[in-house]
N, C-alpha and C positions, 0 to 999 in steps of 0.2 A: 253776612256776619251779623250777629245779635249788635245793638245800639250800644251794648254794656262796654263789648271788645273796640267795638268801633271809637268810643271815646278813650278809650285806654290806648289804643294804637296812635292815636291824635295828641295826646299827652305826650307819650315817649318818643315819639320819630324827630321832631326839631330838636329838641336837645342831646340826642344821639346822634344825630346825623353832625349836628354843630361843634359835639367831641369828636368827632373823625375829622372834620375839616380843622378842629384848631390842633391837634395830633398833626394834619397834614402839615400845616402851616409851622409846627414848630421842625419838623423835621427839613423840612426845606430851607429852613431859614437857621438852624444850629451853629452856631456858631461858639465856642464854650468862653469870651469876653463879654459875649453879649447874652449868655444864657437869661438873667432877668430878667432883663429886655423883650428877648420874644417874647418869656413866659407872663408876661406884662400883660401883651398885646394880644396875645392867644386868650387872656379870659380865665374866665371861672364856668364854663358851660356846664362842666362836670357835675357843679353843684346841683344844677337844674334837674340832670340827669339821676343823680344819687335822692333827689328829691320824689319823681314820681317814677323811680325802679318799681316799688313796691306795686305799682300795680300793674307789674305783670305775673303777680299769682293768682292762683283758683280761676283759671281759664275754663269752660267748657272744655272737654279732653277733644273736640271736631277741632281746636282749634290750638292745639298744643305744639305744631311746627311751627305755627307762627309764635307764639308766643315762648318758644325754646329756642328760635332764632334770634328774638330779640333780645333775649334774655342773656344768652351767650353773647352774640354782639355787644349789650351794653356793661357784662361784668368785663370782659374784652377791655373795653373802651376805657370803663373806670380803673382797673390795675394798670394802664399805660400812662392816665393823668395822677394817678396815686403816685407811682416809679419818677414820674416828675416833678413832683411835689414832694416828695422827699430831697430832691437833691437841692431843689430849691429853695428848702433850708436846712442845708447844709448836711447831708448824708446821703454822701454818693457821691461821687464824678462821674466824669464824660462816659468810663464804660457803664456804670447805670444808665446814665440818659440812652444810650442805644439801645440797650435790654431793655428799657421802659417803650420806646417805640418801637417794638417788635411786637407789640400787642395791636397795635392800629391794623395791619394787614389778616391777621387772627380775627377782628374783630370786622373786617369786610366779607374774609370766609366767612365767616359766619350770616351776615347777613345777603350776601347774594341772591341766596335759595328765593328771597322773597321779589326778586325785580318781577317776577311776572304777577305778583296778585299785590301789590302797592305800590302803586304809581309814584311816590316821594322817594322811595328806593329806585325805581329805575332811574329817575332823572339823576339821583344822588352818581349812577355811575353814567354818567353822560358827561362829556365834555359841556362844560360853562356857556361856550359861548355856542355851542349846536344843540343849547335845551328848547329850543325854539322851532329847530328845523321839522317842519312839518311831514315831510318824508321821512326823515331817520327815524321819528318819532312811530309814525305809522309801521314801519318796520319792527320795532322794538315792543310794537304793542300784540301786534300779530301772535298767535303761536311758534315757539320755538320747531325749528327744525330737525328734523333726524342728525344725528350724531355730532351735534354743537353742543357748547357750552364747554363749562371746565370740567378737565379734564386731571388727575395724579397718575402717573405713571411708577412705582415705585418712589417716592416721595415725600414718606412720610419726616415728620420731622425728626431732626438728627439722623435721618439718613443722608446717602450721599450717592451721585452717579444717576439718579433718578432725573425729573425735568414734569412740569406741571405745563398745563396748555389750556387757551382758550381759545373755540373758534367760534365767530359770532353767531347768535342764535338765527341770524336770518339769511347765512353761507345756503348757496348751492352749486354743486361740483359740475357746473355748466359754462363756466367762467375760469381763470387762473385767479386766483388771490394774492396779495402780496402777505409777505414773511418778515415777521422781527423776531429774530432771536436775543433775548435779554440777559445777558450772564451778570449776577451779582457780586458784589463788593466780596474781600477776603472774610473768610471764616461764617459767612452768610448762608443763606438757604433761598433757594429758586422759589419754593412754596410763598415764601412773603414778599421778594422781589417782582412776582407776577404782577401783583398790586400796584406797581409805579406803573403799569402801562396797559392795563386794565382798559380802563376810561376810554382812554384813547380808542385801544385797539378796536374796543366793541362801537365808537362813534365813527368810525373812522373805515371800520371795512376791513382790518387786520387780521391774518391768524399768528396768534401769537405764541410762543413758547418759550420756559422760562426754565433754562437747567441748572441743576446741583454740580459744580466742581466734582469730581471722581476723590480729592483727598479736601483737608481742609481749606485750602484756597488755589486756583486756577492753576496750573501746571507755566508758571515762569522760570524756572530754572529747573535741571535735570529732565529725567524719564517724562514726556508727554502722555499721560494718558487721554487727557481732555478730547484732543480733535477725534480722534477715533471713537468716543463715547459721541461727542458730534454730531458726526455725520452717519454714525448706527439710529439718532432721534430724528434727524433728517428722513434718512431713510425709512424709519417709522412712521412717522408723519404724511410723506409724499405719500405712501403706498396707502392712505386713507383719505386721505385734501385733497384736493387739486392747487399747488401751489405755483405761482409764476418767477417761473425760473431767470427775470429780468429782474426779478424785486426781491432780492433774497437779500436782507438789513441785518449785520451785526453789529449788537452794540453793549454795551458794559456799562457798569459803576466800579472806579478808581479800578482794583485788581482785576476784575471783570474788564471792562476797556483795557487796560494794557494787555490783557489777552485776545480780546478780539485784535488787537493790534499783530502780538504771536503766533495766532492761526491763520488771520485771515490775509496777509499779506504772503501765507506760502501760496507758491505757483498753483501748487493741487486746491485751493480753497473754493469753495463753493460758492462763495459770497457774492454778492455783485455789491454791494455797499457797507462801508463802514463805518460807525458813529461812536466812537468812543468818549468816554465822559469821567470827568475828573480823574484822568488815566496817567500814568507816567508811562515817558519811553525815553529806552536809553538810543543813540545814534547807532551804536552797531546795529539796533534793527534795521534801519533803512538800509547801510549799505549788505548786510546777509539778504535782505527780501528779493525776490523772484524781480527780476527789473523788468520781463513783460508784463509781470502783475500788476508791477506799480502803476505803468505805464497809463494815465486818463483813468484808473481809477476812483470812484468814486469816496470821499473820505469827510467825515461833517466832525470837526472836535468840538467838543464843548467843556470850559475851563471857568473855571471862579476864581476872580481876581483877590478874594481872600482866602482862597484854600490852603490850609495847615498846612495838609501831609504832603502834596505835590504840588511845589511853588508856580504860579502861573508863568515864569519864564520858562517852565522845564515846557509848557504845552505852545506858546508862542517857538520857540526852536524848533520842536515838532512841525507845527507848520511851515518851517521853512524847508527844512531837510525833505519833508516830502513832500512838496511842491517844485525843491530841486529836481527831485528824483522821478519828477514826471504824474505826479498825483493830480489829481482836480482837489483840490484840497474847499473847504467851504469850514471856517473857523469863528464861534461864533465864544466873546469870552463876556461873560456878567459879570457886572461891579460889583453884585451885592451876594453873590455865591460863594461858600466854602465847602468845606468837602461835603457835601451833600448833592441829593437828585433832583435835579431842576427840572418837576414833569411837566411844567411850563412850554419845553424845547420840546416833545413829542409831538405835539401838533409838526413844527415847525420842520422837525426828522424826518416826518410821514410823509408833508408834502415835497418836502426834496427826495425822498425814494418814489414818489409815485411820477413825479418829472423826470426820471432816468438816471437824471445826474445832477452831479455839484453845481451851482452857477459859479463857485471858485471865491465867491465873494468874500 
């Protein structure tokens, strides 16, 4: 790269990359009493960023995916800190604040493309605490392999029934790999939810896939379409991966969990583990569920003691009714969580499905 691009690259990436992390950090930590609050603590990054945007015009055209990457990524970034700066004084509520952070995952698409020719973007998708790891690192540097990376299956946005996938760049189908399947919160899209476990999957050894509900949110009451769309991506998937039929992980946000809850506890389920997340259930589930299903079952809930919509006694009963009912139950609840995705507990997910099972803890 010319010296010109190279300082213009060196400008823009810290403070982009710092509006994705405070984007991350407000979404994780939303809570709508405390809205100022985070937006407090999250910063003014954006400014940084709206400051030297401008020099990513008059690229050399050699160098115009990088610099249409960035570009996209950082006007991405900046409309999600705009959407919350509006509400921040005063124009908008909570359903703005979601619609404003639905640009942070739009804005990592965009930026992916480039993990292989800027080393501050790959780290950027490394888990925190394995940016060190000298192996994974070496791994990640390497050339990608034949038919990895992300993947759209019918998925564009506002579509529906589709499912997005990542398998990591340095997969090879001489091994089984383990499987998360990621289903999103109601009225969502699998294309942006891919993003909560992203990070992970690719530090981590994951192949991941992240589907679109068949209607506007998960199939919990009436006509099931969902598990049959399911297990047709399943079947997709297997018939191209090599996936280990020991490690097959579903898990959700709020509607999304309560439905891994509704498929994956029928007899016919594919699953071998469960991880639902800021999920409601009602008790008839347990007593309708398949009782050899339930039976040592593997099952991880994770619940936030300040959660709005689903009060955290509703997930503490849960674990008791399926731990009655013969679960390996493993329940892990935050103090400082509300209905939001604590991608924090993915690590924590991964190493309980790569152990087999619950420790019940």
């Amino acid at each position: 790269m010319s010296e010109a691009v190279v300082d213009n690259i060196v400008a823009v990436l810290p403070p982009l990359l710092q509006t994705l992390e405070s984007l991350s950090y407000v979404a994780r930590n939303l809570n709508p009493p405390d809205f100022g609050r985070v937006m407090e603590i999250a910063g003014e990054p954006d400014a940084a960023l709206q400051t030297v945007q401008p020099r990513l015009a008059d690229w050399p055209e050699k160098f115009a995916h990088v610099k249409n990457a960035l570009l996209a990524a950082s006007d991405a970034a900046l409309a999600g800190y705009a959407g919350l700066r509006a509400v921040e004084n005063g124009q908008g509520d909570l359903v703005s604040v979601f619609r404003a952070l639905r640009y942070a995952p739009r804005a990592q698409e965009a930026l992916y493309p480039l993990v292989a020719q800027l080393p501050p973007v790959s780290q950027f998708f490394v888990a925190p605490e394995l940016r060190e790891d000298a192996a994974l690192l070496a791994k990640l540097e390497a050339p990608a392999n034949d038919n990895t990376g992300i993947f759209h299956e019918r998925n564009e946005p506002g579509s529906r029934g589709g499912f997005s996938l990542y398998v990591p760049e340095y997969y090879t189908p001489d091994r089984a790999w383990p499987l998360v399947v990621a289903l999103h919160g109601g009225s969502g899209n699998s294309r942006g939810f891919l993003w909560s476990w992203l990070r992970d999957a690719r530090s981590r050894g994951a192949i991941l896939i992240a589907p679109t509900a068949t209607g506007q949110t998960w199939a919990l009451m009436g006509g099931d379409t969902d598990t049959p769309n399911l297990n047709r991506i399943l079947d997709e998937v297997g018939a191209r991966w090599t996936i280990d039929s020991q490690r097959m992980l579903l898990t959700g946000m709020s509607d999304g969990g309560t439905f891994s809850y509704v498929t994956g506890l029928d007899g016919a389920s594919r699953f071998t583990h469960l991880a639902p997340v800021a999920a409601t259930f009602h008790p008839l589930m347990a007593e309708m569920a398949d009782a050899d299903r339930l039976r040592g079952l593997p099952i991880f809930i994770t619940h936030g003691q300040q959660d709005w919509m689903f009060p955290v006694q509703t997930a503490r009963q849960t674990q008791q009714l399926l731990s009655a009912a013969g679960a390996n139950v493993t329940y892990r609840e935050l103090d400082d969580l509300s209905h939001c995705y604590p991608r924090e507990m993915n690590a924590e997910i991964l190493q309980w499905l790569n152990q087999g099972s619950a420790d019940g803890a």
